[in-house]
C-alpha positions as CSV (number, residue, x, y, z in Angstrom):
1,X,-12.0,17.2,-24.1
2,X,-14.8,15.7,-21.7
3,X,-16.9,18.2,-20.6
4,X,-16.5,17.6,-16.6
5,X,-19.8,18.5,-15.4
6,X,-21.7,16.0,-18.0
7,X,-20.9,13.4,-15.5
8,X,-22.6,12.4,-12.2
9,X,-20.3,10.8,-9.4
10,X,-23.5,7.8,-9.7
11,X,-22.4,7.6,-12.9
12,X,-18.7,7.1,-13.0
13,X,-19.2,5.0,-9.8
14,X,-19.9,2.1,-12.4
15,X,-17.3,2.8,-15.4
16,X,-14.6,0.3,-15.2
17,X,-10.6,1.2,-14.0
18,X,-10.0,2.0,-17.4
19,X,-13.0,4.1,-18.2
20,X,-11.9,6.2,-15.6
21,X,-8.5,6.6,-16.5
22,X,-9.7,8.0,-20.1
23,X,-12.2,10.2,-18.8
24,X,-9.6,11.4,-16.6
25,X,-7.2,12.1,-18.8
26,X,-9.5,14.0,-21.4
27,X,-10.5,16.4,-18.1
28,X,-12.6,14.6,-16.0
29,X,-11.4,15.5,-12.7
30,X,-14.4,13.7,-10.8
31,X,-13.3,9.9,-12.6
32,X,-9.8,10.8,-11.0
33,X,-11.7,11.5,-7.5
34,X,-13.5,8.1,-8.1
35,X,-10.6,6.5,-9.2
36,X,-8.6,7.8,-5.6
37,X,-11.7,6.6,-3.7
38,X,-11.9,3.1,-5.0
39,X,-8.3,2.3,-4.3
40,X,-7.6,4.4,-0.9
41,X,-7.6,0.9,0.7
42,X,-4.9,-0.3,-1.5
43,X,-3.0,2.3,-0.4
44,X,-3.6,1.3,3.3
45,X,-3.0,-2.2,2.0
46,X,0.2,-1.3,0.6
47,X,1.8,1.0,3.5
48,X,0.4,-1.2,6.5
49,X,3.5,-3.7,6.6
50,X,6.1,-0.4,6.2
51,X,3.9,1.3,9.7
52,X,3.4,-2.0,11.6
53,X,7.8,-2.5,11.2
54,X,8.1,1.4,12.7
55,X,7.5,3.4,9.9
56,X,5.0,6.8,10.0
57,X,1.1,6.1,9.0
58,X,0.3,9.5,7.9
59,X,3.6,9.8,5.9
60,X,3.5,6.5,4.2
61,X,-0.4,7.0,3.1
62,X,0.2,10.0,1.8
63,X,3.1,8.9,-0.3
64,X,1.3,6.0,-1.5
65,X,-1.5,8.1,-2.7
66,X,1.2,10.3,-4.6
67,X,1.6,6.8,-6.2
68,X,-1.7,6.0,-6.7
69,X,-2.0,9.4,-8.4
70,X,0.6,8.6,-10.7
71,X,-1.0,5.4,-11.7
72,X,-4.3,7.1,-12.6
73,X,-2.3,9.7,-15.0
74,X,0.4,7.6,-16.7
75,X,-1.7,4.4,-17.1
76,X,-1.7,3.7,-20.5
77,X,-4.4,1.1,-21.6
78,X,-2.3,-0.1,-24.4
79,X,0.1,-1.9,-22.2
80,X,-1.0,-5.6,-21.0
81,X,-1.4,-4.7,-17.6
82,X,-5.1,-3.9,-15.8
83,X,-5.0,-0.7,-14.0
84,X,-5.6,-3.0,-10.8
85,X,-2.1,-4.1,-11.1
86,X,-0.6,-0.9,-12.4
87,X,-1.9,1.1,-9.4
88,X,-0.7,-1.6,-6.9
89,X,3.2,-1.3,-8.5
90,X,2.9,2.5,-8.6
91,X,1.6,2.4,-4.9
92,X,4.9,0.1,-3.7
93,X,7.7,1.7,-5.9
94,X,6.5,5.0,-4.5
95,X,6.8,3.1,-0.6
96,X,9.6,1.9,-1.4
97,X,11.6,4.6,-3.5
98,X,10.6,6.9,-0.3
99,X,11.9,4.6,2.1
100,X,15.7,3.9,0.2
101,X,15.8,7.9,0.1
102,X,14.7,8.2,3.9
103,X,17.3,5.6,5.0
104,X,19.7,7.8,3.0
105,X,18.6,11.1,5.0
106,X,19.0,10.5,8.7
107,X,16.3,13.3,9.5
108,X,13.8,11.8,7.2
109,X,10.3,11.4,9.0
110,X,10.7,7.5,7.7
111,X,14.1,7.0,8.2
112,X,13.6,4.3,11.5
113,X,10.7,2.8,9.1
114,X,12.1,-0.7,7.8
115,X,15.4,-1.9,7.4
116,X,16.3,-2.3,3.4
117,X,19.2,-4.9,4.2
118,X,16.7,-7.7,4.8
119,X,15.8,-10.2,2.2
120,X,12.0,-9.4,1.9
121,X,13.1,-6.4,-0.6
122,X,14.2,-7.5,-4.2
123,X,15.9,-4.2,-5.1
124,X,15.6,-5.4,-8.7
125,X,11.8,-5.4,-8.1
126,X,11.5,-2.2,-7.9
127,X,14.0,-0.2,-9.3
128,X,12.7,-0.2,-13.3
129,X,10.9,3.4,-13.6
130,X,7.8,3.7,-13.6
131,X,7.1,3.9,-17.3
132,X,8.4,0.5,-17.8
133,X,6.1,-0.6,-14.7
134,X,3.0,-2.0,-16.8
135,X,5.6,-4.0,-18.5
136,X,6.3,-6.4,-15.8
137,X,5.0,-10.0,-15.7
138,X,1.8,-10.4,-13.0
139,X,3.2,-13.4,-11.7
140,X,6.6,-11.9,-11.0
141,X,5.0,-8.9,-9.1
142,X,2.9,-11.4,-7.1
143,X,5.9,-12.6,-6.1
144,X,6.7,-9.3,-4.5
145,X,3.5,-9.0,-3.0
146,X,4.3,-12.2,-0.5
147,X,7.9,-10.7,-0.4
148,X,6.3,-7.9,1.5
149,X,3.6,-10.1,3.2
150,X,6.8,-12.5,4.3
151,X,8.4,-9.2,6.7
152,X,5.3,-9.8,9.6
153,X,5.5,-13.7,9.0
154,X,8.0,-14.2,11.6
155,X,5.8,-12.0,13.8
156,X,2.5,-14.1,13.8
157,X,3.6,-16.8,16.4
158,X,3.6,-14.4,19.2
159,X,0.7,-12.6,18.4
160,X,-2.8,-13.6,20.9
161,X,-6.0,-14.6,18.7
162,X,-7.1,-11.9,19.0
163,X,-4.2,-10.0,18.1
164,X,-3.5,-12.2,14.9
165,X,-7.1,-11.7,14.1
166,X,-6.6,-7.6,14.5
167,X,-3.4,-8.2,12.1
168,X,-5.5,-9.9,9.1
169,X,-7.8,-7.3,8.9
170,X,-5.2,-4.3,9.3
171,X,-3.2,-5.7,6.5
172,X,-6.1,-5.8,4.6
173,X,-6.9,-2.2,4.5
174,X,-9.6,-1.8,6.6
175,X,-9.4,1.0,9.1
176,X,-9.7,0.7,13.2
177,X,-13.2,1.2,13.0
178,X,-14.1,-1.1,10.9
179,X,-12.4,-3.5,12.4
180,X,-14.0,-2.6,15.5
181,X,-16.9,-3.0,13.8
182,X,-16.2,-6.4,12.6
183,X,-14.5,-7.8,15.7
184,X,-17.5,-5.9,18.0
185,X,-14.7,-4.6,20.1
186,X,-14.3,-0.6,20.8
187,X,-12.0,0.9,18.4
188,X,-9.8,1.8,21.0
189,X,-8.7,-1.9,21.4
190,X,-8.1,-2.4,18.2
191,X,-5.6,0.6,18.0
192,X,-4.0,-1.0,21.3
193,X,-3.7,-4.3,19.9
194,X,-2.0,-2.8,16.5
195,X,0.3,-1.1,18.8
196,X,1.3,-4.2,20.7
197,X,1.5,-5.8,17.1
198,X,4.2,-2.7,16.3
199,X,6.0,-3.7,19.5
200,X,6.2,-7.5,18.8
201,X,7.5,-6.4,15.2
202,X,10.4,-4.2,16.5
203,X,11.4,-6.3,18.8
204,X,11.1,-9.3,16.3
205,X,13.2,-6.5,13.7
206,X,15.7,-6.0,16.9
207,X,16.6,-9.6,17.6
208,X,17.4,-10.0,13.5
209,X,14.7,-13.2,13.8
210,X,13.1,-11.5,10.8
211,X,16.0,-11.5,8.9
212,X,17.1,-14.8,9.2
213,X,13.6,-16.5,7.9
């Protein structure tokens, strides 16, 4: 087994994915905290479609991160899949396994989140366990990446400039102040435009336009 403290958070700041993963599982609990660090904006990535269509932010990150958690501990390097894209279909089966169970539970914290009925989810797509995740062909899980990028399509025409501009870097993981940062805008008009982006979505989910594109 690794010995733990042999290793300096500079140094496994430049081991590959799969370095990590190894060092992790012989012990090396700091390549696991890298490993959660490098990919927390996938997570944001990941959940950010689920929030913006009514779903809970802190509830969706966190279950994406028991994803991502997942993916660090049962990667297995052997299988044809990077880590990259074994995290990412972790990350969205956990989203979405949570979200089929909350629309079961009518008290769930996600259960107004997104509705499952609508063609942007290929139930097939994530339905195989998790084991049998690293098996699945790149190209098909791209596919499920648009799938999810296709629910705030319909949405986009009646967003502002600077609202649509608020919405490209919010899907891309970066938090309010960053984005803040970027746009040279107070945070607190980001947050305002994501909440008018939220509102444009529900009403876009309440009219059933999204679910006839």
């Amino acid at each position: 087994m690794y010995n733990s403290y042999e290793h300096t958070m500079t140094d496994l700041d430049t081991q590959s994915d799969e370095a990590l993963c190894a060092l992790a599982a012989g012990g090396v609990r700091q390549a696991e905290e890298v490993l959660v660090t490098r990919y927390n904006r996938m997570v944001r990535t990941c959940a950010r479609p689920f929030f913006l269509a009514g779903g809970d932010s802190e509830d969706l990150t966190q279950e994406g991160m028991v994803g991502l958690i997942h993916a660090v501990r049962e990667y297995d390097s052997a299988k044809e899949a990077s880590f990259r894209t074994f995290a990412e279909i972790c990350i969205r089966n956990r989203l979405y396994s949570v979200l089929r169970a909350a629309a079961r539970d009518k008290h769930a914290p996600l259960n107004q989140s997104v509705p499952l009925d609508t063609p942007f989810f290929d139930s097939n797509s994530y339905t195989s366990g998790t084991n049998n995740l690293a098996q699945r062909n790149p190209e098909e899980f791209l596919i499920d990446r648009e799938h999810t990028a296709a629910l705030l399509s319909g949405v986009r025409k009646q967003l502002s400039e600077f609202e649509a501009k608020i919405l490209g870097y919010y899907l891309d993981g970066l938090s309010c102040r960053e984005i803040a940062e970027t746009v040279g805008k107070p945070p607190k008009s980001v947050d305002n435009a994501v909440q008018r982006i939220r509102r444009k979505v529900a009403q876009q989910l309440l009219s059933g336009e999204l679910s006839k594109r």
